[in-house]
PATORTI-891424 format. One record per residue: residue in one letter; chain; x, y, z of N, C-alpha, C in turn. Coordinates in pm, 1 decimal, padded with zeros to 6 digits. Layout:
BEGIN
+-------+------+----------+----------+----------+----------+----------+----------+----------+----------+----------+
! volum ! kevo !     n.xx !     n.yy !     n.zz !    ca.xx !    ca.yy !    ca.zz !     c.xx !     c.yy !     c.zz !
+-------+------+----------+----------+----------+----------+----------+----------+----------+----------+----------+
!     a !    A !        X !        Y !        Z !        X !        Y !        Z !        X !        Y !        Z !
...
+-------+------+----------+----------+----------+----------+----------+----------+----------+----------+----------+
# end
This chain:
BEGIN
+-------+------+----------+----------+----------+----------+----------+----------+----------+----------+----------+
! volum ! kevo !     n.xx !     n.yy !     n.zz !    ca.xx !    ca.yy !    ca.zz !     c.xx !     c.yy !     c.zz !
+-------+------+----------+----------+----------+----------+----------+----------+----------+----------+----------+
!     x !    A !  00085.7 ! -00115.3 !  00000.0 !  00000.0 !  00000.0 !  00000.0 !  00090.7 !  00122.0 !  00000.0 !
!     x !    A !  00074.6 !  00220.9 ! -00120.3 !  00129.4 !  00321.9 ! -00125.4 !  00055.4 !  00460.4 ! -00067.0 !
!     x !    A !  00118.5 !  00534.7 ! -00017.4 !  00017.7 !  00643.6 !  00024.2 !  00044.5 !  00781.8 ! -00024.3 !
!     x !    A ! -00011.7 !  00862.1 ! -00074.7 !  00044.9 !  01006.1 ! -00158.3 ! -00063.8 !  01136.3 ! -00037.1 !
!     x !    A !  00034.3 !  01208.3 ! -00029.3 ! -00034.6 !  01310.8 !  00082.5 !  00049.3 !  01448.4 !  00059.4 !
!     x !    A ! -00048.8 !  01537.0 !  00027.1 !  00051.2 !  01677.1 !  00033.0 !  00111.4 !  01713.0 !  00149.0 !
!     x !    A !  00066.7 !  01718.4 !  00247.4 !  00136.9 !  01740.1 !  00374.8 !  00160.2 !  01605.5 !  00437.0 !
!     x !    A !  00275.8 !  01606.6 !  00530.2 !  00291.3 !  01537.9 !  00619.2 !  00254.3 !  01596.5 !  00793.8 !
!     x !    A !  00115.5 !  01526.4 !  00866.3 !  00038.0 !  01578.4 !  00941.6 !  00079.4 !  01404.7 !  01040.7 !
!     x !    A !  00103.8 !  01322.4 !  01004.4 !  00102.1 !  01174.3 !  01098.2 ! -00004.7 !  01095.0 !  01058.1 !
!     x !    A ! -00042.2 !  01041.1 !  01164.6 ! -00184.0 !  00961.1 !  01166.3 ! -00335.8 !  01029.3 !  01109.3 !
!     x !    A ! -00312.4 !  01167.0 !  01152.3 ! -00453.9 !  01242.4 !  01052.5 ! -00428.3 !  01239.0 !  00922.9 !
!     x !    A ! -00293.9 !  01225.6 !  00863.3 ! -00281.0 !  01298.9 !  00687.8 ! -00314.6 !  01099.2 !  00642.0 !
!     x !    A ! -00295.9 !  01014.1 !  00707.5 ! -00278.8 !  00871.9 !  00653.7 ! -00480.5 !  00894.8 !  00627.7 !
!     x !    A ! -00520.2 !  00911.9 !  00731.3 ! -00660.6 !  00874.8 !  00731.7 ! -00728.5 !  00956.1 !  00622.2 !
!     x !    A ! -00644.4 !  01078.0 !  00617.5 ! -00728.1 !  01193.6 !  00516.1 ! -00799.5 !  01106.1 !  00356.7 !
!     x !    A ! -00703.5 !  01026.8 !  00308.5 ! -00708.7 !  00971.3 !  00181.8 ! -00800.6 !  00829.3 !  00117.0 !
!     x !    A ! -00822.9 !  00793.2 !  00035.3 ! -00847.4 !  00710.9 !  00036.8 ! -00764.8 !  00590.2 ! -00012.8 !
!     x !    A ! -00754.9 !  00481.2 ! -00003.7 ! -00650.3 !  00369.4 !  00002.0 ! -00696.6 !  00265.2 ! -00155.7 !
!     x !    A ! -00626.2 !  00234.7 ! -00217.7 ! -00675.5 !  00146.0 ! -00357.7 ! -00590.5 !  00058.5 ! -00381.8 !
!     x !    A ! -00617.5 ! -00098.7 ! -00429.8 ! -00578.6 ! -00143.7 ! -00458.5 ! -00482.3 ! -00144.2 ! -00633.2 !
!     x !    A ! -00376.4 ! -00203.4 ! -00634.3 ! -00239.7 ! -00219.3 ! -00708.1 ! -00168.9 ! -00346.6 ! -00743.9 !
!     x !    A ! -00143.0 ! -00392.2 ! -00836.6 ! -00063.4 ! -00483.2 ! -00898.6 !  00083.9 ! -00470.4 ! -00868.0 !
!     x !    A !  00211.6 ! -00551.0 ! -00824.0 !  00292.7 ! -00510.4 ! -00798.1 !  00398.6 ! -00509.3 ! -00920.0 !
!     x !    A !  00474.3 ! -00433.9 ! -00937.8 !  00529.0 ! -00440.7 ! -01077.5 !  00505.5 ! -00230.7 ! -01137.1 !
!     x !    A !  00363.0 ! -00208.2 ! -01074.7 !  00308.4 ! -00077.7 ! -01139.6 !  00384.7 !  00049.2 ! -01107.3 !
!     x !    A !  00398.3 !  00126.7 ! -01203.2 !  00502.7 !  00258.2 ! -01171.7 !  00366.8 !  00343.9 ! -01052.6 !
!     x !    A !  00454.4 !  00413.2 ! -00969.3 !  00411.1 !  00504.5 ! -00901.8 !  00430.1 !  00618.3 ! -01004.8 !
!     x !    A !  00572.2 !  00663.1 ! -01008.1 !  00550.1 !  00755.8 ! -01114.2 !  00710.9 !  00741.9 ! -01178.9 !
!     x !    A !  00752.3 !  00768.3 ! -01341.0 !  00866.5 !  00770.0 ! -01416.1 !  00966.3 !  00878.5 ! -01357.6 !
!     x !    A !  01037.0 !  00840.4 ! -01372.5 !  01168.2 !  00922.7 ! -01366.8 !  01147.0 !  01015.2 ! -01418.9 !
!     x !    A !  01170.8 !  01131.7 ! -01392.6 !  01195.6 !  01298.7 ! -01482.8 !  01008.4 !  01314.7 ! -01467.9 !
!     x !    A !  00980.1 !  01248.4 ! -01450.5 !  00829.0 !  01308.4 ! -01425.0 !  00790.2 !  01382.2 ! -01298.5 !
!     x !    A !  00658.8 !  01509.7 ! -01342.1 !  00645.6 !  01641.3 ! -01236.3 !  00628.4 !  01562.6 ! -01132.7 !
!     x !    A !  00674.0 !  01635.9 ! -01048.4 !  00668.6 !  01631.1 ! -00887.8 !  00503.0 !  01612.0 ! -00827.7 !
!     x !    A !  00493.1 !  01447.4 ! -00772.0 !  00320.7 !  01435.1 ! -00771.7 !  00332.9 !  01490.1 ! -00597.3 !
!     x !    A !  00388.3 !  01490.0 ! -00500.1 !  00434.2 !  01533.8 ! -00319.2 !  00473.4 !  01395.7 ! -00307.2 !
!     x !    A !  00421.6 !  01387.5 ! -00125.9 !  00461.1 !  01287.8 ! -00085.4 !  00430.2 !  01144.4 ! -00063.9 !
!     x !    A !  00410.0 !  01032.1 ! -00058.1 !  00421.6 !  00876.3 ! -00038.3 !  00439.9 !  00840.1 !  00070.2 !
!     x !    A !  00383.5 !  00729.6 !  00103.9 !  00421.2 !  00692.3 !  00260.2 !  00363.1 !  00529.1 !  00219.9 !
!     x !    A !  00464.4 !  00438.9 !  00239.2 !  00444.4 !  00298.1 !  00203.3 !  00358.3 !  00235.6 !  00312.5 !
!     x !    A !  00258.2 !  00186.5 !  00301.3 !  00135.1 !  00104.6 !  00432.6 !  00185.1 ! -00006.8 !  00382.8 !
!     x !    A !  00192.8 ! -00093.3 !  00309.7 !  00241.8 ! -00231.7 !  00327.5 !  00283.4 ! -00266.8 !  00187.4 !
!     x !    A !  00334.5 ! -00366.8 !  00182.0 !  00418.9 ! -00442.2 !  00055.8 !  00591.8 ! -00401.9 !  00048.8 !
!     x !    A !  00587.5 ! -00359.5 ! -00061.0 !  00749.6 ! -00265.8 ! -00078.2 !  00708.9 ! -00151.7 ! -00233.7 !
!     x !    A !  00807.7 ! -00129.8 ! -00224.7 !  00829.4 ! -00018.8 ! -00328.2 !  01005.1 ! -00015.6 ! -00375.1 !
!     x !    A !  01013.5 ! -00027.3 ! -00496.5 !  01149.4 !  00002.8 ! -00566.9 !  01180.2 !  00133.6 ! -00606.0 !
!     x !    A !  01319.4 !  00183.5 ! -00594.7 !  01334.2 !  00314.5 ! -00662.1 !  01448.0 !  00275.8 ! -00778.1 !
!     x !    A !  01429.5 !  00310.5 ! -00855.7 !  01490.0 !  00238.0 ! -01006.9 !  01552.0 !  00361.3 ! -01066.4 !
!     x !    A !  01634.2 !  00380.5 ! -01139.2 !  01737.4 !  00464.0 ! -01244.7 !  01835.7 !  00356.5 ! -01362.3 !
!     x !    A !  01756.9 !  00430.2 ! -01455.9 !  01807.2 !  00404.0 ! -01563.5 !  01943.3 !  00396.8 ! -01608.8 !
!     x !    A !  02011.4 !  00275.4 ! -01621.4 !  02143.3 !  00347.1 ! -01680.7 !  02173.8 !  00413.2 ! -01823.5 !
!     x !    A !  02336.5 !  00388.7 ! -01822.1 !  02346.9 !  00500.0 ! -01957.4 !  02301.2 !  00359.2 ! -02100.6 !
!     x !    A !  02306.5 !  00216.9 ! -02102.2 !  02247.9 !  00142.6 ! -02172.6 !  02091.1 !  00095.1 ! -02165.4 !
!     x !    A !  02046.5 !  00163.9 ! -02075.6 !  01922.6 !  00143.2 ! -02084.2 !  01837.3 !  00075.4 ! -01984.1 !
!     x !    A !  01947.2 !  00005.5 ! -01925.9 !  01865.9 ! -00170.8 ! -01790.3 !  01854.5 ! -00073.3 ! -01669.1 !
!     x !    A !  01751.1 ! -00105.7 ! -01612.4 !  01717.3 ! -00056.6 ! -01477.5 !  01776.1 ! -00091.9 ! -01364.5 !
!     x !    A !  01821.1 ! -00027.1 ! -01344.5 !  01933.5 ! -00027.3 ! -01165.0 !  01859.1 ! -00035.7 ! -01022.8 !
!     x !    A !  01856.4 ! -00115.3 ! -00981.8 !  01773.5 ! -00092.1 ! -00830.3 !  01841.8 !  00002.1 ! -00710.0 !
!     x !    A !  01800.9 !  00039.1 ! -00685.2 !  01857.5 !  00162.1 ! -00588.8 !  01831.3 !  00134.7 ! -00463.3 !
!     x !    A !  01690.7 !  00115.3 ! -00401.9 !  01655.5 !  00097.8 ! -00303.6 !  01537.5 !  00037.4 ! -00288.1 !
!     x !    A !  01509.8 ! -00070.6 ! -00182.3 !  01376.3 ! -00161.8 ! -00190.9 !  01343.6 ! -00061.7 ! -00050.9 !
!     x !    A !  01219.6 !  00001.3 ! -00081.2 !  01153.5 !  00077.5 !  00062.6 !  01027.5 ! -00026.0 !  00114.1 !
!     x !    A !  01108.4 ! -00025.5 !  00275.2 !  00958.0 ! -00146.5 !  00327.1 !  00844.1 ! -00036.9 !  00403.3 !
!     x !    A !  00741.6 ! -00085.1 !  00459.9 !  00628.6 ! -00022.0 !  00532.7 !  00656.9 !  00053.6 !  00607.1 !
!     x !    A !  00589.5 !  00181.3 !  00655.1 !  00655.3 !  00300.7 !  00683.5 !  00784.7 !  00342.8 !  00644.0 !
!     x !    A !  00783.2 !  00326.5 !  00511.2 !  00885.3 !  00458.6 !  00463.3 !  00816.9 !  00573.7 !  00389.4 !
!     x !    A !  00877.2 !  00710.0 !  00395.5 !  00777.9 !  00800.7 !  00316.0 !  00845.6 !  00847.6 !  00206.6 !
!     x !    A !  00795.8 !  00865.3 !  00118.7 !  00909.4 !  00925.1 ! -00040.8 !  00845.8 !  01024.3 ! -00074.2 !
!     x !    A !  00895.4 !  01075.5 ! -00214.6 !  00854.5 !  01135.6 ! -00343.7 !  00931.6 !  01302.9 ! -00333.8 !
!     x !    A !  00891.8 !  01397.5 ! -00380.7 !  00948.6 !  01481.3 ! -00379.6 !  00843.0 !  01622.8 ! -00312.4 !
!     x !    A !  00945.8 !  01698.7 ! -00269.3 !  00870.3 !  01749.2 ! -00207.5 !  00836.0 !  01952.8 ! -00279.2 !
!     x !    A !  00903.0 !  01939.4 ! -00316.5 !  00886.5 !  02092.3 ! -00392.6 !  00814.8 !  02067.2 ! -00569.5 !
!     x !    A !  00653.8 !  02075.7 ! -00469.7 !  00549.9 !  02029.3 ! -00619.7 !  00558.3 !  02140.1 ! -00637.1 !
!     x !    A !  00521.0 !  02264.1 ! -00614.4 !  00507.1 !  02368.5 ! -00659.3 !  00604.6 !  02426.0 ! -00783.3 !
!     x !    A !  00703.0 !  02405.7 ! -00777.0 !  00816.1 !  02471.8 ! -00877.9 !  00830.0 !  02392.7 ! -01025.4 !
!     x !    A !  00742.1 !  02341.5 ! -01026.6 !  00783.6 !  02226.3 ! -01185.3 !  00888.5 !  02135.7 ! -01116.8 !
!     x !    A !  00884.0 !  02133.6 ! -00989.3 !  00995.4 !  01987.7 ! -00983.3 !  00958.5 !  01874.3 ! -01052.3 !
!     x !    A !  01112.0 !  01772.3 ! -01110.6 !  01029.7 !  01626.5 ! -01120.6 !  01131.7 !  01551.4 ! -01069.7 !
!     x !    A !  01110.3 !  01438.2 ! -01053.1 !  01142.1 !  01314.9 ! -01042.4 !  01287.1 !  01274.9 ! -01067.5 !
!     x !    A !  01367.7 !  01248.6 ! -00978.5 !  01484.1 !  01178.0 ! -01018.3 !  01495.0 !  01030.8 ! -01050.7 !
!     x !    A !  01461.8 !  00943.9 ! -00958.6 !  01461.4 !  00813.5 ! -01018.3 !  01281.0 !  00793.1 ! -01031.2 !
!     x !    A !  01255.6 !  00608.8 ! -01083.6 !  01131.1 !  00574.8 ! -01106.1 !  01075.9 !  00523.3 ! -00983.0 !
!     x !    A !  00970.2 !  00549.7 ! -00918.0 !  00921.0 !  00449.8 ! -00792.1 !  00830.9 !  00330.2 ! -00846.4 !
!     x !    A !  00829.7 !  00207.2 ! -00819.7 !  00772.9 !  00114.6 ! -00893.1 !  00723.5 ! -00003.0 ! -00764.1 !
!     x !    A !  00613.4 ! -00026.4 ! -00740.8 !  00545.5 ! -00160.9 ! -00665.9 !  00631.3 ! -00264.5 ! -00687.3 !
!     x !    A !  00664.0 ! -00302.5 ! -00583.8 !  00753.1 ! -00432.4 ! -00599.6 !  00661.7 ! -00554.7 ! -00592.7 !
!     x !    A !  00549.5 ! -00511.9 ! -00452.1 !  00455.7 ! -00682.8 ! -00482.7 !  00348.9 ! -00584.0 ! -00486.1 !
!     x !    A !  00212.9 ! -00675.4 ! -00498.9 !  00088.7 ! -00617.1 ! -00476.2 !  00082.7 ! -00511.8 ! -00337.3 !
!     x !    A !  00020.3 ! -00430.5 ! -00384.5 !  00005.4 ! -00332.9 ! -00239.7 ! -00113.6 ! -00285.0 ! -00258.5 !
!     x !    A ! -00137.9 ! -00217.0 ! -00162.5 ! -00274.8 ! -00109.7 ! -00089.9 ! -00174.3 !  00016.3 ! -00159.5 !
!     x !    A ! -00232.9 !  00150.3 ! -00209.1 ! -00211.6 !  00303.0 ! -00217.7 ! -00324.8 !  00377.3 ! -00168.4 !
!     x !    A ! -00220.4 !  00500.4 ! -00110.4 ! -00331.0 !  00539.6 !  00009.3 ! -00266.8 !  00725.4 ! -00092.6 !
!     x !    A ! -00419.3 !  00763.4 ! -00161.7 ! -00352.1 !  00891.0 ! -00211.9 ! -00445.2 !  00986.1 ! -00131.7 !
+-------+------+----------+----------+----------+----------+----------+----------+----------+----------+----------+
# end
């Protein structure tokens, strides 16, 4: 279960959202893509992936339950440095 929340508030910002089911394998969001805020993993895992210079995807980091990601300066046209991608089936909580 992935969770997307503009603010980080704790236990009120988790409840604010609603939670959906996911296939594991599914991009959260591509690399170089706008800045969606923040993530907060409720269960399964999550990969953060970067491309190399031939093309094969590099694993970077496997994030387990309670970790929080994504980027945080939506406002400015930020995007995305690496890809976040479902590693198994999960819950997303946006």
């Amino acid at each position: 279960m992935v969770r997307k929340s503009s603010a980080i508030t704790g236990a009120d910002a988790l409840r604010s959202r609603a939670i959906g089911r996911v296939s594991g394998g599914e991009g959260i969001y591509p690399e170089g893509s706008q800045a969606q805020g923040l993530f907060a993993v409720l269960d399964g895992a999550v990969h953060f992936e970067k491309l190399d210079r031939a093309g094969h995807r590099v694993l970077l980091h496997v994030a387990p339950p309670g970790f929080w990601f994504g980027e945080i300066a939506t406002g400015g046209g930020a995007t995305t440095m690496v890809t976040a991608r479902r590693y198994r089936h999960a819950r997303e909580r946006r």
